[in-house]
C-alpha positions as CSV (number, residue, x, y, z in Angstrom):
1,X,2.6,21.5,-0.7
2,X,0.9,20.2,-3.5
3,X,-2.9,18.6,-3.7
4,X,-3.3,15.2,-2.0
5,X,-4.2,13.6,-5.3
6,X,-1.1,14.5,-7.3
7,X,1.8,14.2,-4.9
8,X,3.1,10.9,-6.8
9,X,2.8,12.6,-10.7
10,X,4.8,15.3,-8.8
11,X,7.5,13.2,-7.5
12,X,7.6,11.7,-11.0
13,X,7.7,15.0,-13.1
14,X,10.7,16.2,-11.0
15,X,12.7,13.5,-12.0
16,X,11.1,13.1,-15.6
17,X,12.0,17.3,-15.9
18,X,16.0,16.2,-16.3
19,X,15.5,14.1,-19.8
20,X,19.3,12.8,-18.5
21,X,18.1,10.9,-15.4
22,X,16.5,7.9,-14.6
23,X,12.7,7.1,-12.6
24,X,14.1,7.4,-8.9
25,X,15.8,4.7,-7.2
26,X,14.6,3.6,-4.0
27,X,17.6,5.3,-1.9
28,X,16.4,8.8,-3.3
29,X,13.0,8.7,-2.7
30,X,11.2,8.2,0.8
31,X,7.1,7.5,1.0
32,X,6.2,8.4,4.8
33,X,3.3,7.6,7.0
34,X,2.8,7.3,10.7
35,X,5.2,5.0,10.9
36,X,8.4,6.1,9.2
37,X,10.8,6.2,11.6
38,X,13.5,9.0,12.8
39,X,16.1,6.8,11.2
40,X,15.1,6.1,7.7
41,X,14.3,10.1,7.3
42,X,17.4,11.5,8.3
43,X,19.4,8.7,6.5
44,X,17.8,10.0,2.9
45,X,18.3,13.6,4.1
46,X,22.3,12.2,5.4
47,X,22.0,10.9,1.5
48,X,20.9,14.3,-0.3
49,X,23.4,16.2,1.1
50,X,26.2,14.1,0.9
51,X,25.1,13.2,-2.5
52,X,28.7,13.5,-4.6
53,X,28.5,16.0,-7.2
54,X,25.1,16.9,-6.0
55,X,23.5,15.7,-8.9
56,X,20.2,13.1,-7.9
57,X,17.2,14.6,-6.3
58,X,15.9,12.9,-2.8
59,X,12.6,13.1,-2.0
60,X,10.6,13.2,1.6
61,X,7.2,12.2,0.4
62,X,3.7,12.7,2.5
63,X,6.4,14.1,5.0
64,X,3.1,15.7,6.6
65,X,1.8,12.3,7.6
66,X,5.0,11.6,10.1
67,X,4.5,11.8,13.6
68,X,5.0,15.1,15.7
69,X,8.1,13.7,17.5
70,X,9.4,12.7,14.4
71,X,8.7,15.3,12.3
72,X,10.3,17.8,14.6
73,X,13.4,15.8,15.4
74,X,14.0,15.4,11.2
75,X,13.6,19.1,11.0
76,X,16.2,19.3,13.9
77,X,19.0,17.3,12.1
78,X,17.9,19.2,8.8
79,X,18.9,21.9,10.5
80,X,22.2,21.2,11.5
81,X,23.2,18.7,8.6
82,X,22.6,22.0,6.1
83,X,24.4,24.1,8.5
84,X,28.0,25.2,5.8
85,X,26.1,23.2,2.7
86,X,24.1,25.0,-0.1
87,X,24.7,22.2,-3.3
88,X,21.7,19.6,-2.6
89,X,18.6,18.7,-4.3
90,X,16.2,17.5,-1.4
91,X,12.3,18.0,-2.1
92,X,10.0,17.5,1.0
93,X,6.8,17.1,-0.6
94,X,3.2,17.6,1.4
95,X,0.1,16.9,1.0
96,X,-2.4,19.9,1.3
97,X,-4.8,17.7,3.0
98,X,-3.2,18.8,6.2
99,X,-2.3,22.1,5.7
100,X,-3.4,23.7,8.7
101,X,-2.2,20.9,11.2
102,X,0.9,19.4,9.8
103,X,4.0,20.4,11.5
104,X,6.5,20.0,9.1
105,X,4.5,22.1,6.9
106,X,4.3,24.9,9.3
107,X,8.1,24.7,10.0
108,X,8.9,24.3,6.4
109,X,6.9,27.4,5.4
110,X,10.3,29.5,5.4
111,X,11.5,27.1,2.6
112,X,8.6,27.2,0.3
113,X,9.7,27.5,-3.5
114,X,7.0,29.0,-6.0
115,X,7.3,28.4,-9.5
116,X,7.3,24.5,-9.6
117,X,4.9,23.8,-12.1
118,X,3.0,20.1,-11.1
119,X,0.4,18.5,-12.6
């Protein structure tokens, strides 16, 4: 959950922290709104962890901004898709503008990693 303003320079510094990698491709990175659908979300997610070698970060971006239904039925295949898998670099990024009312970021609470400095 980062500050509504810097959720893009976020997405960039995690790929510009690995001086090796390139500016993410459009398969590893996925901007949401109100609109993103079931599909596209759990196909980047079906991407991340059955990225070979594990080795490119996939990003959910603004994943507070997707519907209810949606949200909770991408949570739901996160789930089970991790279920046996422990070597995946998926970031779900949120913006704190909807930090009290955003369903994937009261679900995702468990997962929260401190420590990631952002600008």
């Amino acid at each position: 959950v980062v500050n509504p303003s810097n959720v893009l320079k976020t997405v960039l510094s995690l790929y510009m922290s690995d001086m090796s990698s390139s500016l993410p491709s459009l398969e590893e990175v996925l901007l949401c709104n109100q609109h993103t659908s079931e599909e596209e979300a759990l196909l980047l997610l079906r991407r991340s962890i059955g990225d070979p070698k594990s080795k490119r970060i996939f990003c959910l971006v603004h994943a507070e901004r997707l519907s209810f239904q949606v949200a909770d039925n991408v949570l739901k295949g996160l789930d089970e898709m991790i279920q046996g898998h422990s070597d995946y670099r998926l970031v779900i990024i949120c913006g704190a503008e909807a930090d009290d009312d955003s369903h994937v970021i009261t679900k995702l609470q468990q997962f929260l990693r401190l420590g990631f400095f952002a600008p």
